[in-house]
C-alpha positions, -999 to 999 in steps of 0.1 A, spaced: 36 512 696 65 536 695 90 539 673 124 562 679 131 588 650 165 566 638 191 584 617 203 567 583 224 536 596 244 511 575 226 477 572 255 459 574 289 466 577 314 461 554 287 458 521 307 457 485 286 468 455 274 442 437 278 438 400 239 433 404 228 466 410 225 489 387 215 519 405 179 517 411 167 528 440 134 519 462 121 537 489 98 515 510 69 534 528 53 519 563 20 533 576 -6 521 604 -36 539 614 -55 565 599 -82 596 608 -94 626 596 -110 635 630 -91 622 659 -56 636 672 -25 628 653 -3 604 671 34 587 659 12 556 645 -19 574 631 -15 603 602 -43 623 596 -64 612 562 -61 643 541 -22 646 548 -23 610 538 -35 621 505 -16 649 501 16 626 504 -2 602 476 -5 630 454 27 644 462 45 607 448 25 613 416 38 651 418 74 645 420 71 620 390 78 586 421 66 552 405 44 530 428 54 496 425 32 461 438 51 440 462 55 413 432 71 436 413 97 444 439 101 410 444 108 406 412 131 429 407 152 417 439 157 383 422 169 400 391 139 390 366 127 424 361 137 456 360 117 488 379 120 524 373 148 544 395 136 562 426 105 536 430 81 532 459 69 503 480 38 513 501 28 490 534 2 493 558 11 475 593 -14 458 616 -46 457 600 -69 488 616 -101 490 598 -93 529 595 -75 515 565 -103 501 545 -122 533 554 -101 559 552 -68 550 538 -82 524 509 -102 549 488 -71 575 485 -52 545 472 -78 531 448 -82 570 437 -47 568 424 -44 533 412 -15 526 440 -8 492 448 -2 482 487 9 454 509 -10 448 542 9 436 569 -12 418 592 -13 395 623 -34 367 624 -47 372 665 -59 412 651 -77 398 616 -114 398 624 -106 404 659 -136 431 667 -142 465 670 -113 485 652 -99 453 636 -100 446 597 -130 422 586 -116 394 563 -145 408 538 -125 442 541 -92 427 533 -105 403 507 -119 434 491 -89 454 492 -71 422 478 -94 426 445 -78 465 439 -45 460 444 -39 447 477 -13 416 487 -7 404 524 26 396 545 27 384 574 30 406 608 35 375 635 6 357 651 6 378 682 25 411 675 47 406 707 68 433 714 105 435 715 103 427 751 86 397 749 106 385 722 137 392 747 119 372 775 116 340 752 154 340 741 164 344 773 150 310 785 172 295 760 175 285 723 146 258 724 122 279 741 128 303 717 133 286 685 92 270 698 84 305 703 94 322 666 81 291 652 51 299 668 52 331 662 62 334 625 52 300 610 15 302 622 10 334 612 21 326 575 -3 290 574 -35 313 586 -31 339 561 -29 316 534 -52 294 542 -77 324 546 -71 343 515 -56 309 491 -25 333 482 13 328 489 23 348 518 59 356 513 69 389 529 71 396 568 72 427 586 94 422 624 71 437 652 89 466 663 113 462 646 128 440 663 153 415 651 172 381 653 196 359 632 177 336 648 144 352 626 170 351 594 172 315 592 137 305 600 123 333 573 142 313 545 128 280 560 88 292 563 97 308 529 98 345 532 116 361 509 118 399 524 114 404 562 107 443 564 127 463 594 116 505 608 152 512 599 149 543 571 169 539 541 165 535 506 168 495 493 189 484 462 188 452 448 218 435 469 203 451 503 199 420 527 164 405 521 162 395 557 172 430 564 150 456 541 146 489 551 114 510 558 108 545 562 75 545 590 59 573 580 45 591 615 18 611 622 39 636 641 73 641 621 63 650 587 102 654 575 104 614 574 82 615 543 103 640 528 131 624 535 117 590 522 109 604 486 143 628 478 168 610 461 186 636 451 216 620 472 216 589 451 236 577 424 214 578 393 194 605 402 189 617 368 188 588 350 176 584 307 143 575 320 138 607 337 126 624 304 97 598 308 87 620 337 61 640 344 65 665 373 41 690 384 43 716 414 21 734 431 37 774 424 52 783 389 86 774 390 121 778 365 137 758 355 101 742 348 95 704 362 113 678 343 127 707 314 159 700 297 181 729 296 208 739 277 229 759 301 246 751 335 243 784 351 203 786 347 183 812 372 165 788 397 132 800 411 98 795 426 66 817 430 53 813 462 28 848 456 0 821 461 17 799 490 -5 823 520 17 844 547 54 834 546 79 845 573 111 857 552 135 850 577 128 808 570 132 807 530 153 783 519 166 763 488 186 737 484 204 721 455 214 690 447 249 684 452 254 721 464 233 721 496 219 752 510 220 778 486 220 819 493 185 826 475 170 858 483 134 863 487 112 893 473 84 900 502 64 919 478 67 896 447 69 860 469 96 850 443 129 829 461 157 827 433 190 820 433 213 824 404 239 793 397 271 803 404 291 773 400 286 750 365 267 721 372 277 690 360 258 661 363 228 652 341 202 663 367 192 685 394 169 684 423 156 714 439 139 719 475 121 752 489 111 750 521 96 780 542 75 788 572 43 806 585 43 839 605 33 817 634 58 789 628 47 758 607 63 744 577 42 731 546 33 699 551 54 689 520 81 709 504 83 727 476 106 701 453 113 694 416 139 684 395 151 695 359 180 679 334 206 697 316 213 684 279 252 675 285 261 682 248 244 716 245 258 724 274 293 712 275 317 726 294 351 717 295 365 695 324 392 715 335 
């Protein structure tokens, strides 16, 4: 299965704020198959840069949220910390009860499996209903992922032999594979992931009939509580293009990025940085910096910083130190910052994940006239 690398696109046109959202933020995560040992492919992410992206959400200070507590929070009875995550696991490979599974378990993360019914026990590779039973008992919740997992050009074939054929078809198709799964594992299936992608209004309506209150798309963005529930975004996190994670967990673009929460926080980094992780200053022309003495051979030539709400910064970078800084030069006035480092090797390859944190700036200790 192949999916295009999709630039940020509006989910519908024409959207109004709603009085309903009140600037959280969610960032949903989609994964599928995992290895430590075979070749890295769009749909399968090696194991250990699996975990390194788990740790990295615990890092940069990102809640992990269940799939009931998203819910939740899309109907409006509870509220979730800003700059959330969702984490969903397509398909139902057994690499994810052997490989994936334990990383999550080691960090307490909760996770929705998104499976189809012809793939559960289906042999070889497949997930055993054991597997996903056990998965179910540390944290685990299902959706549904269609009965047969037809790809966009089936679905295309079906609606073009007319709206009975079809409407037969996703009844098929989507109705079936929710009765299985419950009838399997005695819980409410209520989520849906579209295989491939691929959508319909026709889907819209029969979702709210079969009683599916979020149907999941591939299309990246970040989800507030009035985004279309037949409609939620995903960031499908690929083997091959590691900047789709990093662009799945900044947020530094959002409203609310440095919300009264934040001081709840605990950021750590990998290389001594200043302003430190999650520090309230007092000033809002601080010296940002990083240490990367201990970050192995860097080419100089590819050190970069960026700043939230600046952009690319001019930092220089000390060879013989391995200390990038860059001196504020215009006073910043929001509540927060975020900053990113990014770098390469000698021989051309980028960390794996960036260098990022963020710090606040106490607004009355540091007030600066508006002018």
């Amino acid at each position: 299965m192949t999916f295009r690398i999709l630039s940020f696109l509006a989910l519908i046109s024409g959207l109004t704020a709603s009085a309903a959202d009140e600037g959280v933020r969610v960032s949903v995560l989609g994964y599928h198959d995992f290895s430590e040992t075979e070749e890295e492919t769009e749909m399968k992410i090696r194991t250990s840069k699996f975990r390194r992206q788990m740790e990295s959400l615990e890092t940069l200070g990102l809640k992990v949220i269940s799939m009931e507590d998203f819910q939740a929070w899309k109907r409006g009875d509870k509220s979730i910390p800003d700059k959330s995550i969702v984490i969903t696991i397509d398909d139902g490979w057994k690499s994810v009860y052997d490989e994936a599974f334990p990383v999550l378990k080691e960090f307490g993360y909760p996770f929705t499996l998104f499976l189809y019914k012809n793939y559960v026990d289906g042999g070889g590779r497949a997930l055993t209903i054991p597997m996903i039973e056990e998965m179910m008992e540390h944290g685990a919740t299902i959706g549904s992922h269609a009965v047969s997992h037809p790809y966009p050009a089936q679905v295309k074939k079906f609606r073009r032999e007319g709206p009975d054929a079809y409407d037969k078809f996703l009844r098929g198709e989507m109705g079936e594979s929710k009765r299985f799964l419950e009838s399997k594992f005695g819980k409410a299936v209520t989520t849906y992931a579209y295989p491939g992608g691929f959508q319909t209004t026709e889907m819209f309506k029969l979702g709210e009939e079969f009683g599916y209150e979020q149907m999941f798309t591939v299309l990246p963005a970040k989800v507030r509580r009035d985004t279309p529930d037949h409609s939620v975004p995903r960031y499908i996190i690929l083997g091959t293009h590691d900047h789709i994670f990093e662009l799945a967990t900044a947020f530094n673009d959002l409203p609310g990025m440095a919300s009264s929460n934040d001081s709840a926080i605990v950021q750590k980094t990998p290389y001594p940085v200043q302003p430190e992780p999650g520090a309230l200053i007092d000033q809002r022309l601080p010296l940002i910096s990083a240490d990367l003495s201990k970050a192995g051979p860097i080419d100089p030539e590819t050190v970069t910083m960026q700043i939230g709400g600046f952009g690319q910064v001019p930092a220089t970078f000390d060879p013989e130190s391995g200390t990038v800084a860059w001196q504020v030069n215009r006073h910043l006035r929001s509540q927060g910052c975020q900053v990113q480092i990014n770098w390469k090797t000698p021989e051309g390859k980028s960390p794996e994940i960036p260098l990022r944190w963020n710090f606040r700036i106490d607004q009355e200790a540091a007030y600066v006239p508006q002018n």
